[in-house]
N, C-alpha and C positions, 0 to 999 in steps of 0.2 A: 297512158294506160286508159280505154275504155273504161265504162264504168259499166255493171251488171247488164245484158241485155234482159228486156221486161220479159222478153217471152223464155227462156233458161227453165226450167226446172232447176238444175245442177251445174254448175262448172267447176272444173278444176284447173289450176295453173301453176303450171311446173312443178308438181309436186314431186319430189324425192322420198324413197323411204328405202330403209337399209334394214338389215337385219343381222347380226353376228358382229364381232368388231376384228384388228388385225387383218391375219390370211384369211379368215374365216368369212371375213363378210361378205355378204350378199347382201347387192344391189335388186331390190326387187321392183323400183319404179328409177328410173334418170332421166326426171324433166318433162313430165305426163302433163299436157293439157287436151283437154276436151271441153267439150258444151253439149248438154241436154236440152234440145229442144224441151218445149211445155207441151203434153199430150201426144210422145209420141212412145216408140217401140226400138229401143235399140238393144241388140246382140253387143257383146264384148268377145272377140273369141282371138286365142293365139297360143302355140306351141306350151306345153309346159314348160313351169320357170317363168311364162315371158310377164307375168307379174296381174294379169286379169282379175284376181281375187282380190289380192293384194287395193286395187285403184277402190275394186266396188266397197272394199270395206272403209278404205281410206273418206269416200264419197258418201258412206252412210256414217259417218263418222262413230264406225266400232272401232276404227283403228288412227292412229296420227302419224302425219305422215312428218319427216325428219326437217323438209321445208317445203315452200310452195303454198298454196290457198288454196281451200274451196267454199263455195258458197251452196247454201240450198236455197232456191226461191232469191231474195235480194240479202238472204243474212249470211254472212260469214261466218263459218263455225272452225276457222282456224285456231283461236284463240279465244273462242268463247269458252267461259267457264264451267265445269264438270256440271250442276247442278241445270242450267242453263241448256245444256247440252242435251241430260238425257229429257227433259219436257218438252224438248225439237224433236229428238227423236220417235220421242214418245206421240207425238202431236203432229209430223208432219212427214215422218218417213215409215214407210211398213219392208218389212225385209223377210223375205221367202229363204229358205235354207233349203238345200238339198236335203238334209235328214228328219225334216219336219218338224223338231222341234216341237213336239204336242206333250200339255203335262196329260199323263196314262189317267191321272184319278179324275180327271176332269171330263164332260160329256163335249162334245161337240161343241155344243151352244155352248157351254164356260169357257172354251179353249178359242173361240172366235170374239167373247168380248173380256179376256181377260185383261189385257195391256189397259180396255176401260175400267175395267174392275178396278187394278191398280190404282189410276189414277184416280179413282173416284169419281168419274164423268158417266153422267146417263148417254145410251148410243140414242144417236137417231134412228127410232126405230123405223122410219119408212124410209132411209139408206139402208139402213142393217138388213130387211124384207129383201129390196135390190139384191143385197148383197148375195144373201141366204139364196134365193132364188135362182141370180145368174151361175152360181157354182153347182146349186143342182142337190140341194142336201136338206131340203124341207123335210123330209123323212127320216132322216137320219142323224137327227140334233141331238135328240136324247142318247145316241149312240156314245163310248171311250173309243179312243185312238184304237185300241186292242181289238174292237169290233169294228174296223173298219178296212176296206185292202187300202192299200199303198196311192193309188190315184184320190181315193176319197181322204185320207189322209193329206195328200198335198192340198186337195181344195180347200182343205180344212185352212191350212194353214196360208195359204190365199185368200180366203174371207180374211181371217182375222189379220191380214196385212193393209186388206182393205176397208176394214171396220170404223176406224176413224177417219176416213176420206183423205188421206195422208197427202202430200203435192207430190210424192214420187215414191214408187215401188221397186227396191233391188231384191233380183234374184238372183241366189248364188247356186248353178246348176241345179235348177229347180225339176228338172227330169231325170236328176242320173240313178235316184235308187226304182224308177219306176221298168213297166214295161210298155212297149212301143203303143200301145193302145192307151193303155194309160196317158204316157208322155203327151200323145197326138192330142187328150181330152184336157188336157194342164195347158199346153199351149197355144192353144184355140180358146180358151179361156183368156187366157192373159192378154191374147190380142181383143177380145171383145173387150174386157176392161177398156184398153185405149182406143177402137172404135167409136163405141157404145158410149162409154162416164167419160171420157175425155182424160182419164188415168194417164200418168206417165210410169212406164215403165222401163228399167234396166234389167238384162239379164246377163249373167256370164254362161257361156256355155261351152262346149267342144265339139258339140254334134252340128254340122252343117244342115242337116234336115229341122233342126230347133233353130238355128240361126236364118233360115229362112220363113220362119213366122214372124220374124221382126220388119221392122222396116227399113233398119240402115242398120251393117255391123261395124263397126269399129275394132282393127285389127292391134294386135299389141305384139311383138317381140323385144325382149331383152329390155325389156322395162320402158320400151318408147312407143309410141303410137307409130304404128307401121300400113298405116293407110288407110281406108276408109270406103264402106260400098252401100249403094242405095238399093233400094227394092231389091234385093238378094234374094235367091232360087240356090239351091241344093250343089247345080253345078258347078254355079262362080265362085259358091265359097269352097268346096273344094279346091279349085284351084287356085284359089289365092292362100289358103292353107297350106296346100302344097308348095308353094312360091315361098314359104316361110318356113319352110323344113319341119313339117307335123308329120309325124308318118302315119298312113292312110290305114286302113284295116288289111292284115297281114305281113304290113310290113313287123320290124324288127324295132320296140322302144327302147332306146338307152339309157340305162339307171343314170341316175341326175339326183344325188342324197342330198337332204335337205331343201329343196326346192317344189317339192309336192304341193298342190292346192298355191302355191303363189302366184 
């Protein structure tokens, strides 16, 4: 077995994760390996059920996976211990939600340095500036999530992923409560991040036009890696979604219980 390559952000190897037990189980990852480039931009994307959620949580370590490794940077957080775990996390992963995730009583600026709050760490304040600056919300610091639309709310929640200069950023469909103007301003964002700071970032997504601001997608069905594409455009990932039985806009989705978001 190799040992970690230096330039990796994240790898995962073979990971397994199951959910339910008996008849009831569900396989949501069978044998998932991947690698994260350091300073890049990849898309996760594949049919619902095919376990996309499931890996990036597994990979940010919100979630453990039943067997397999992964590592962040050169540390293995398989078996790292809880307390250990969340000051990594805390300290070297920032994680976008699709729901934003903002506390309402908090202004802008408290909701982008609170993860440093917690920890009791002064932010760098000339990354923080960076930060503040490339999202576009120097004016709107003093602002609550309540006064803010839905695009400024996600940058929100973008800084504050990016506020500890973290090694790697996962996005779990970080455009789906937005609108298409919105989205286009969240996503052009996250690729300056890895341009611009040399960021890595993961995102899970569904939308081939968001999957096309990445640099490489990595395809998932039925809990395996189902192939892989580089510089991706709007077209190819369609068709290779379609190659994977997603059904496209119009077509007819088949209820699939309890498999949502996995």
């Amino acid at each position: 077995m190799r040992g970690m390559a230096a330039e990796a952000a994240a790898r995962a190897e073979n990971l397994v994760r199951r959910y339910g037990s008996g008849q009831a189980a569900v396989t949501a990852l069978d044998g998932v390996s991947v690698e994260i480039p350091a300073g890049s931009f990849t898309a996760v994307m594949g049919p619902s059920g095919s376990g996309k959620s499931t890996l990036l949580h597994c990979m940010a370590g919100l979630d453990t996976a039943d067997s397999g490794r992964v590592w962040i940077g050169g540390e293995e957080i398989t078996l790292m211990p809880d307390r250990q775990l969340t000051r990594l996390r805390r300290d070297r992963v920032g994680f976008v939600f699709q729901a934003f995730n903002l506390l309402p009583v908090l202004s802008a600026a408290g909701n982008i340095t609170l993860p440093l709050d917690i920890a009791g760490r002064d932010p760098d304040r000339g990354w923080l500036d960076t930060v503040v600056e490339a999202v576009g919300l120097a004016g709107r610091l003093s602002h609550r999530p309540g006064e803010l639309s839905g695009g400024q709310q996600q940058r929100v929640a973008i800084a504050r992923a990016l506020a500890s200069r973290p090694a790697i950023v996962f996005a779990d469909e970080p455009t789906g409560n937005l609108d298409s103007r919105s989205s286009a301003e969240v996503l052009g964002l996250l690729r300056r991040c890895v341009t611009e700071f040399g960021q890595t970032v993961v995102m899970v997504t569904h939308d081939p036009a968001a999957a096309a601001y990445s640099q490489r997608v990595v395809f998932l069905a039925d809990g395996r890696i189902a192939g892989a594409l580089d510089e991706p455009v709007r077209e190819t990932v369609l068709e290779r979604m379609s190659a994977l039985g997603e059904p496209q806009p119009g077509e007819e989705v088949p209820g699939h219980p309890g498999l949502a978001g996995v």
